[in-house]
SESEKE-366245 format. One record per residue (C-alpha): residue in three letters; x, y, z. Coordinates in pm, whole numbers, padded with zeros to 5 digits, always signed. Example, Ala and Ser with C-alpha at 12.3 -4.5 7.8 and 13.67 -1.06 7.14 Angstrom:
SESEKE-366245
ALA+01230-00450+00780SER+01367-00106+00714
This chain:
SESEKE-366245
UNK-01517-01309-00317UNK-01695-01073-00062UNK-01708-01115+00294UNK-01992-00917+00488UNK-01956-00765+00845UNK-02297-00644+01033UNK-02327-00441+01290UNK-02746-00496+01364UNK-02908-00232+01578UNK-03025-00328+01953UNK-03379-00215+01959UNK-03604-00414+01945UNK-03871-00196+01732UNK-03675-00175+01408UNK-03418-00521+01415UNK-03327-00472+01070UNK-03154-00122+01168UNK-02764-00159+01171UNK-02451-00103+00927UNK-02253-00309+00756UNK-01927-00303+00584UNK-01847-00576+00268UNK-01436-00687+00241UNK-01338-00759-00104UNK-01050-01061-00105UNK-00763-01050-00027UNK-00835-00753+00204UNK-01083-01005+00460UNK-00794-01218+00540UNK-00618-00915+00740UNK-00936-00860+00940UNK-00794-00881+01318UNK-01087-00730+01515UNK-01422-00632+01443UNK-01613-00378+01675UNK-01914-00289+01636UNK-02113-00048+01860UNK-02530-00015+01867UNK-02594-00052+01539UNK-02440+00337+01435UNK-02093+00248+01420UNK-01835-00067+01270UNK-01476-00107+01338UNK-01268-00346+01139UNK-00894-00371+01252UNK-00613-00518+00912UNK-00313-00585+00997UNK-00026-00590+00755UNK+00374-00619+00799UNK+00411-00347+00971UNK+00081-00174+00888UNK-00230-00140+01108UNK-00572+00035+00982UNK-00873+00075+01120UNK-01207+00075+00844UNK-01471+00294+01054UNK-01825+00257+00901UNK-02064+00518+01066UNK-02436+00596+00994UNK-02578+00906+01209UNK-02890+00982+01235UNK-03089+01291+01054UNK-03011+01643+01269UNK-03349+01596+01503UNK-03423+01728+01879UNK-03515+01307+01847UNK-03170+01232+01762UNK-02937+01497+01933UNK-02853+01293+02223UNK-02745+01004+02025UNK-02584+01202+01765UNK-02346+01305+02081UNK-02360+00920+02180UNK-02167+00810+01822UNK-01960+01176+01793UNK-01802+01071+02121UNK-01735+00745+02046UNK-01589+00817+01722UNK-01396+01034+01889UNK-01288+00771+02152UNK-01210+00532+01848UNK-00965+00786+01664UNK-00774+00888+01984UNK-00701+00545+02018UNK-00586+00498+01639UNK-00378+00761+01673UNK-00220+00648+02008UNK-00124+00315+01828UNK-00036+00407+01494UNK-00323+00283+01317UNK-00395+00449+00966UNK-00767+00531+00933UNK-01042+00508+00646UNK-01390+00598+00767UNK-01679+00659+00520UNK-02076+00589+00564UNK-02367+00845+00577UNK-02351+01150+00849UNK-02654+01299+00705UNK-02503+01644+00698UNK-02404+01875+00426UNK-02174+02221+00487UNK-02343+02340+00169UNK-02717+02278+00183UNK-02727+02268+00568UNK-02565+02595+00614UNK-02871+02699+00756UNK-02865+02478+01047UNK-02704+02527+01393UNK-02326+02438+01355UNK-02328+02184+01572UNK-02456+01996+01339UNK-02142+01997+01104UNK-01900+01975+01392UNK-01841+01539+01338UNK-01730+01688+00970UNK-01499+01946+01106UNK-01359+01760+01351UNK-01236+01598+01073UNK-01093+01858+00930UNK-00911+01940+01219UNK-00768+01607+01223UNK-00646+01673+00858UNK-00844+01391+00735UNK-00896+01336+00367UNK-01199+01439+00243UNK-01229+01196-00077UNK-01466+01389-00302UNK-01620+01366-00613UNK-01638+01640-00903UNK-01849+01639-01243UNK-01593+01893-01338UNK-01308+02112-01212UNK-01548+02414-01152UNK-01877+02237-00995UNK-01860+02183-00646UNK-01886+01799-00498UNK-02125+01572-00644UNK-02420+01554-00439UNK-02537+01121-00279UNK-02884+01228-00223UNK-03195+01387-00392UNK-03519+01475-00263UNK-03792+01728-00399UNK-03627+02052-00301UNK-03304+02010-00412UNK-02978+01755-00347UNK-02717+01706-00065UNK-02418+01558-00026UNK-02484+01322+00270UNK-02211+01023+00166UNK-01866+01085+00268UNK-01518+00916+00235UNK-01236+01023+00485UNK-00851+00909+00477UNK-00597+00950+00772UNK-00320+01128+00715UNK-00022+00974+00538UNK-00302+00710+00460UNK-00075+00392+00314UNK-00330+00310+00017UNK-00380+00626-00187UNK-00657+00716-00305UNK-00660+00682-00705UNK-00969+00904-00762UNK-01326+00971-00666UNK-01699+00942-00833UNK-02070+00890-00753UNK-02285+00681-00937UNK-02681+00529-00925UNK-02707+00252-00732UNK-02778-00017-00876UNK-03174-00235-00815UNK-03097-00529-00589UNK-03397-00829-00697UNK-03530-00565-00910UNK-03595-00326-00592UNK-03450-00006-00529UNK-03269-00070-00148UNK-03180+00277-00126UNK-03276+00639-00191UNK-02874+00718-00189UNK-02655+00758-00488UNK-02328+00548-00413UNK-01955+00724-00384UNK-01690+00521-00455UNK-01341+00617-00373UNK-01084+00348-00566UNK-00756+00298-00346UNK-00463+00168-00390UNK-00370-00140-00190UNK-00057-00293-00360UNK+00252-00128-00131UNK+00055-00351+00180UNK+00048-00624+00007UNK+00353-00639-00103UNK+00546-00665+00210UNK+00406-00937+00412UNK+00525-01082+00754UNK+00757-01345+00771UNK+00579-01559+01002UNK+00288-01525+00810UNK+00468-01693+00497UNK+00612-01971+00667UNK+00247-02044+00835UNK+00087-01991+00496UNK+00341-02070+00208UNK+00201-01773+00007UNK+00333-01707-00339UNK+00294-01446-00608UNK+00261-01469-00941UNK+00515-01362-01242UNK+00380-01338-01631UNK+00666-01501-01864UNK+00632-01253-02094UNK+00973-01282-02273UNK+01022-01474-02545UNK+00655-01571-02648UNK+00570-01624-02995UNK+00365-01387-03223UNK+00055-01517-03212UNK+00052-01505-02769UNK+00111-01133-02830UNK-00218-01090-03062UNK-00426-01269-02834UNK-00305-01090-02527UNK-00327-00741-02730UNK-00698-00827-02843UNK-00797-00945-02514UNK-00673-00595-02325UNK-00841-00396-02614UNK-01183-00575-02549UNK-01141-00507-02169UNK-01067-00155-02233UNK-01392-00145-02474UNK-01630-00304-02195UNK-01496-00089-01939UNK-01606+00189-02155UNK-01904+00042-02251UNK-02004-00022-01891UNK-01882+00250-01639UNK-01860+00536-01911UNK-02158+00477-02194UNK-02148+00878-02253UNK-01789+00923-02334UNK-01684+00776-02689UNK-01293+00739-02640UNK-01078+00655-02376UNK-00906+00944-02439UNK-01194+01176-02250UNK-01161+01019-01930UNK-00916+01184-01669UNK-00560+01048-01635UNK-00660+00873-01301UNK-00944+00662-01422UNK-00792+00570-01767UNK-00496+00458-01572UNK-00727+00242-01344UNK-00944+00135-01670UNK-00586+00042-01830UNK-00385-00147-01524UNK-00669-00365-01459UNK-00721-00440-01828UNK-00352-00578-01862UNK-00399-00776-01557UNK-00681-00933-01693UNK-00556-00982-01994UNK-00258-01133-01897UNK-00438-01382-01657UNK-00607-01491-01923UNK-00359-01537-02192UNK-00005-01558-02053UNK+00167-01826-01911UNK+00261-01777-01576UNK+00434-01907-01261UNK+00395-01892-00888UNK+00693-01802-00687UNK+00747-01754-00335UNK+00699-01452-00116UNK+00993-01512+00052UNK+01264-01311+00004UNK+01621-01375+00133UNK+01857-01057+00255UNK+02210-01078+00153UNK+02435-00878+00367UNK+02868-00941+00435UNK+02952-01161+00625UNK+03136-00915+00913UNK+02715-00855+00893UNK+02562-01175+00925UNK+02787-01221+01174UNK+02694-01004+01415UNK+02304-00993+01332UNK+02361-01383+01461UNK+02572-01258+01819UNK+02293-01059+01817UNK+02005-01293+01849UNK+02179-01533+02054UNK+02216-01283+02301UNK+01868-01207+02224UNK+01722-01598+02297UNK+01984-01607+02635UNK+01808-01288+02777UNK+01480-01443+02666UNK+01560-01767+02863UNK+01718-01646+03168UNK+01420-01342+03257UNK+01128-01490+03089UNK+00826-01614+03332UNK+00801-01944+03101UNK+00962-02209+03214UNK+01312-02327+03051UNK+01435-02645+03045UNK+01815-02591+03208UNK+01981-02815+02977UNK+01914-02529+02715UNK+02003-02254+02946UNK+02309-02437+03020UNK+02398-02476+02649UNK+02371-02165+02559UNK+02587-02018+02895UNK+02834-02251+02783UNK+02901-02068+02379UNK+02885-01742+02538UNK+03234-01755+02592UNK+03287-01901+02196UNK+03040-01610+02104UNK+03188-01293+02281UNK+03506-01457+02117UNK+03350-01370+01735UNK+03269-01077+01849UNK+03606-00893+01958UNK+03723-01003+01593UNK+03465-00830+01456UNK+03496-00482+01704UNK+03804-00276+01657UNK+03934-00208+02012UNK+03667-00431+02203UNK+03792-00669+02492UNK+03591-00925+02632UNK+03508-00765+02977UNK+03570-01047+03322UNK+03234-01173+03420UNK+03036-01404+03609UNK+02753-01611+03579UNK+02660-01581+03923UNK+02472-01424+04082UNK+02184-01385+03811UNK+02082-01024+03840UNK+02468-00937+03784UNK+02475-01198+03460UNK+02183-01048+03309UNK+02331-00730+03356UNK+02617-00774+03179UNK+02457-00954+02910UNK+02246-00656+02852UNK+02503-00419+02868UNK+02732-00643+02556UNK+02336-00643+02375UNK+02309-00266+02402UNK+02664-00289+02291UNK+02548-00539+01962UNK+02247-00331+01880UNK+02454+00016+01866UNK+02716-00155+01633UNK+02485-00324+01425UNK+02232-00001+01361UNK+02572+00238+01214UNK+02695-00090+00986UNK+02337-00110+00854UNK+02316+00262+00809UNK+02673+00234+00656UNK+02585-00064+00441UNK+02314+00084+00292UNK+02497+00397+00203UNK+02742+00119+00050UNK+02477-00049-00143UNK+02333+00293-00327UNK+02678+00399-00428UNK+02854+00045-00569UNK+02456+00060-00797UNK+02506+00406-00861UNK+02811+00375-01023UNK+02684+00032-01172UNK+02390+00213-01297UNK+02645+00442-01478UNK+02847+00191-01604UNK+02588+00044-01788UNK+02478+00350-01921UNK+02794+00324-02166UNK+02861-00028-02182UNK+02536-00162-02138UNK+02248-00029-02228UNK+01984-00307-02160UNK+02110-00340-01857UNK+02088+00040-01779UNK+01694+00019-01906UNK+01605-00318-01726UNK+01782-00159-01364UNK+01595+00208-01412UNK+01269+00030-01457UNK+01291-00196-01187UNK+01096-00088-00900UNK+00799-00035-01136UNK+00796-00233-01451UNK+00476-00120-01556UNK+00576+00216-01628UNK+00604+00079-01999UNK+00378-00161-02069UNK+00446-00416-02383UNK+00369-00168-02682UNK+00153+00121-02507UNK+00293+00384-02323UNK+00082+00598-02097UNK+00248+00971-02053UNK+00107+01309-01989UNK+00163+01583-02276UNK+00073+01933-02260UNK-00138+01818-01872UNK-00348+01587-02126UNK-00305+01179-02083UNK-00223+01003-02459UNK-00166+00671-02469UNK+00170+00606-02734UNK+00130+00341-02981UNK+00314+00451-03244UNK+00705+00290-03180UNK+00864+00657-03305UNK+00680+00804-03027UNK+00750+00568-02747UNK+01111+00598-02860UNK+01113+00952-02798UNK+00890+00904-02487UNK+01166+00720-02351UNK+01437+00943-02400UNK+01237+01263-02283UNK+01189+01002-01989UNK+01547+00934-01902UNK+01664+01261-01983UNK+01422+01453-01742UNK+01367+01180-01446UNK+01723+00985-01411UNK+02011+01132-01294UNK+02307+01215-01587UNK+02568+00954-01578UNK+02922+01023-01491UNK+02977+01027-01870UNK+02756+01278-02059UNK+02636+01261-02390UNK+02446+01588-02546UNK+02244+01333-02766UNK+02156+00992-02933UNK+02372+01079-03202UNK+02672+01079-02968UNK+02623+00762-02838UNK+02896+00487-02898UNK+02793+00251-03173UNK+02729-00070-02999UNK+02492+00221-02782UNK+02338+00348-03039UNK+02230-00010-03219UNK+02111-00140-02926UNK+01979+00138-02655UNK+01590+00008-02793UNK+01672-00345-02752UNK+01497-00397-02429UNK+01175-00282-02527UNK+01142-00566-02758UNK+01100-00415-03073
C-alpha cells in the first residue's frame, strides 16, 4: 500500500509542474505534517516514540540566468527548513533532483554547487551509488555529450534508519511510456529500531500487535515447504533485480543480506503458523521502585491540578490534598534520613512551593535508583549469563542471541570469511561458525575453558542443542 503526497506548482502556465513524494505502509501512518512550498519543495513530518524526521523532497531548477533567483528562493528555504530540524531534534532524509553535478559541472561558477556543499558542511550523508569500488558514483542522467549525476540521497547525521546500501537502476515505462529521462537511485534503509518502540498512548488508542513465527516444534514436512519457499524467493530476486549475476554469492554482503532477510520473511508469512501478540510491554522494577515512581506521579497530577488553567472539579483537588499526608508518609520509609517537613496548605503559592520542592526531591531520588538499578540488572545477567555457560548451555545460546535472533537463521548462516560473504549450509561449518562466534564476540565466562574438548560432559552433549539439529 502506497500513499502519494503532491506538492503541484502555482503557475498557472505549466499546472502539472510540482513534486511529489510516495509513503510505503506502515511509514504513512506516522505522517504528522505535510509542507509543501511552490511546487520546488515537500516536507513530510513522522513521528515515532521518541523519534521525529523530516522527509525533504526538492526539485531545483537547471543552473540558468532564468532560474538563479529562484534557485536562491528554494536554497534559502531549505536552509530555513534544516535550521529548524536541527533546533527541534528532527532527523533528516532529503533526496530529489538538484540538477547539479561536482564532477561534470566543474566548469560552472561554484555557486552553483553550493546547495550540495552546504550539505557537506552539515555532515549530511551523501548516499551514493558505485558500479565498483574504483568507478566514481553512478551517474541518474544521460544526454548526448556525456552523463551526470543529477539524483541525490542525503541522511542527517546519526540518521535513526541506516542506510543498508545504494544503486541506480532504469526506470521503469509507466502505460508503456517513458515518464522520465532520469535513471532512478534507490537508497534501501532500515526502519525496524522506529518501529519497534512505539508510544504508549498510541497502543492503548490503537491495540497494535506484532507478530511471532512458532517455529519450534514443527514437523518435517513445515520445514521443506518453508526451505523451498525462501529458496524460490531468493531465485526470483535474482532473476529480477540481478539477471547478470549467476549466484547469490556475487552480490555484495549488503544486498545479499537484504535479498536474504526479506526472503525469510516472506517465506515464513507464507508457510508458518503464527500469532499476534501485543505491543505492550510491562516494566518490572522492586517494589522500594514502584513505589516511589507512584509518589512520584501523584505529586505529579496534584501540581497538575492545583496550577493548571483547566478547570478542576474541587472534590478531586480535595481528595488528593487529603493522601498527601498518607503519601509523604510512604515516602520517609522509603528515604534514609528524610523527615516529613511542617507545611501548610494555605496560602497556595506557599503549597505549591513545597510540593515542588518534595517533587524535585522524588525526581533526584528516583533518577540515581534507576541508574543504580540498571547497573543491578547487567550484573545479576552477567553472572547469570555465566552461569549458564557451565550449567546450561541452551540457556547460555538462547540469552546471547536474544536481542537479534536472526543472527542464525534456521539452517543458513550468513558470516563474512576472508572480507567475502558465504552463506553456511553445511551443519560442520555452522558448528564451527558458532564457536569462532562466541569465542571472538562474547565476553569469556568467569570459568574458562581452552576448548570444546574441555567442556563438562552434559556441555559437551548438548552445547548444539539449541540450534535444532
Amino acid at each position: 500500500m502506497l500513499m502519494s503526497y503532491w506538492a503541484p506548482s502555482p503557475s498557472n502556465s505549466r499546472p502539472h509542474d510540482g513534486i511529489g513524494l510516495l509513503l510505503r505502509h506502515p511509514l504513512h501512518k506516522h505522517v504528522q505534517k505535510i509542507d509543501p512550498w511552490k511546487g520546488r519543495l515537500l516536507k513530510l513530518d513522522l513521528f515515532f516514540h521518541q523519534t521525529k524526521i523530516s522527509i525533504i523532497s526538492v526539485y531545483i531548477p537547471p543552473y540558468h540566468s532564468i532560474h538563479y533567483k529562484e534557485r536562491d528562493f528554494i536554497f534559502a528555504q531549505l536552509n530555513l527548513w534544516l535550521d529548524k530540524t536541527r533546533t527541534n531534534n528532527y532527523h533528516v532524509v532529503i533526496l530529489g533532483d538538484f540538477n547539479a553535478d561536482e564532477i561534470s559541472h566543474s566548469h560552472l561558477p561554484q555557486h552553483h554547487l553550493k546547495i550540495l556543499r552546504s550539505f557537506s558542511s552539515r555532515y549530511f550523508m551523501n548516499h551514493q551509488s558505485h558500479i565498483s569500488s574504483l568507478a566514481g558514483p553512478s551517474p541518474t542522467f544521460y544526454h548526448q555529450n556525456g552523463s551526470s549525476r543529477l539524483d541525490y540521497i542525503w541522511s542527517s547525521p546519526g540518521f535513526p534508519a541506516p542506510g543498508l546500501f545504494s544503486h541506480v537502476e532504469s526506470c521503469p515505462k509507466l502505460n508503456d511510456n517513458q515518464f522520465t529521462d532520469h535513471r532512478v537511485l534507490f537508497t534501501a534503509f532500515d526502519f525496524s529500531s522506529c518501529f519497534a518502540t512505539l508510544a504508549k498512548a498510541r497502543l492503548k488508542q490503537k491495540s497494535e500487535q506484532h507478530t511471532i513465527f512458532l517455529y519450534k516444534n514443527l514437523k518435517e514436512d513445515i520445514w521443506e515447504t518453508f526451505s523451498n519457499e525462501v529458496n524460490s524467493r531468493l531465485e526470483l530476486y535474482l532473476t529480477t533485480h540481478h539477471p547478470s549475476i549467476s549466484s547469490l554469492s556475487a552480490l555484495p554482503l549488503d544486498k545479499l543480506w537484504h535479498a536474504v532477510k526479506r526472503s525469510i520473511l516472506g517465506g515464513a508469512i507464507d508457510s508458518l503458523p503464527f500469532q499476534h501478540v501485543s505491543n505492550t510491554h510491562h516494566h518490572k522494577y522492586p517494589p522500594e521502585l514502584t513505589k516511589l515512581i507512584a509518589i512520584n506521579k501523584f505529586l505529579d497530577r496534584l501540581l497538575f491540578k492545583l496550577t493548571s488553567s483547566r478547570p478542576s472539579r474541587p472534590a478531586q483537588i480535595s481528595q488528593l490534598v487529603n493522601s498527601l499526608p498518607t503519601q509523604l508518609i510512604l515516602l520517609e520509609s522509603l528515604l534514609t534520613d528524610y523527615t516529613i517537613p511542617s507545611y501548610s496548605t494555605t496560602p497556595l503559592p506557599t503549597f505549591v512551593k513545597f510540593l515542588r520542592s518534595q517533587k524535585a526531591l522524588v525526581s533526584a531520588y528516583l533518577s540515581t535508583q534507576f541508574n543504580q538499578h540498571r547497573v543491578d540488572s547487567i550484573e545479576y545477567y552477567t553472572a547469570l549469563r555465566d552461569e549458564h555457560f557451565s550449567t546450561s548451555p541452551g540457556s547460555f545460546i538462547s540469552s546471547a542471541l536474544s536481542v537479534d535472533h536472526h543472527s542464525i537463521i534456521f539452517d543458513r548462516v550468513l558470516v563474512v570469511i576472508d572480507s567475502k560473504p558465504t552463506l553456511l549450509t553445511d551443519l560442520s561449518d555452522i558448528k564451527q561458525a558458532a564457536i569462532k562466534h562466541f569465542q571472538s564476540v562474547v565476553a569469556p565466562p568467569l570459568v574458562q575453558y581452552s576448548s570444546t574438548d574441555s567442556f563438562p560432559p552434559t556441555m559437551a552433549k548438548s552445547i548444539y542443542s539449541s540450534f535444532g539439529y
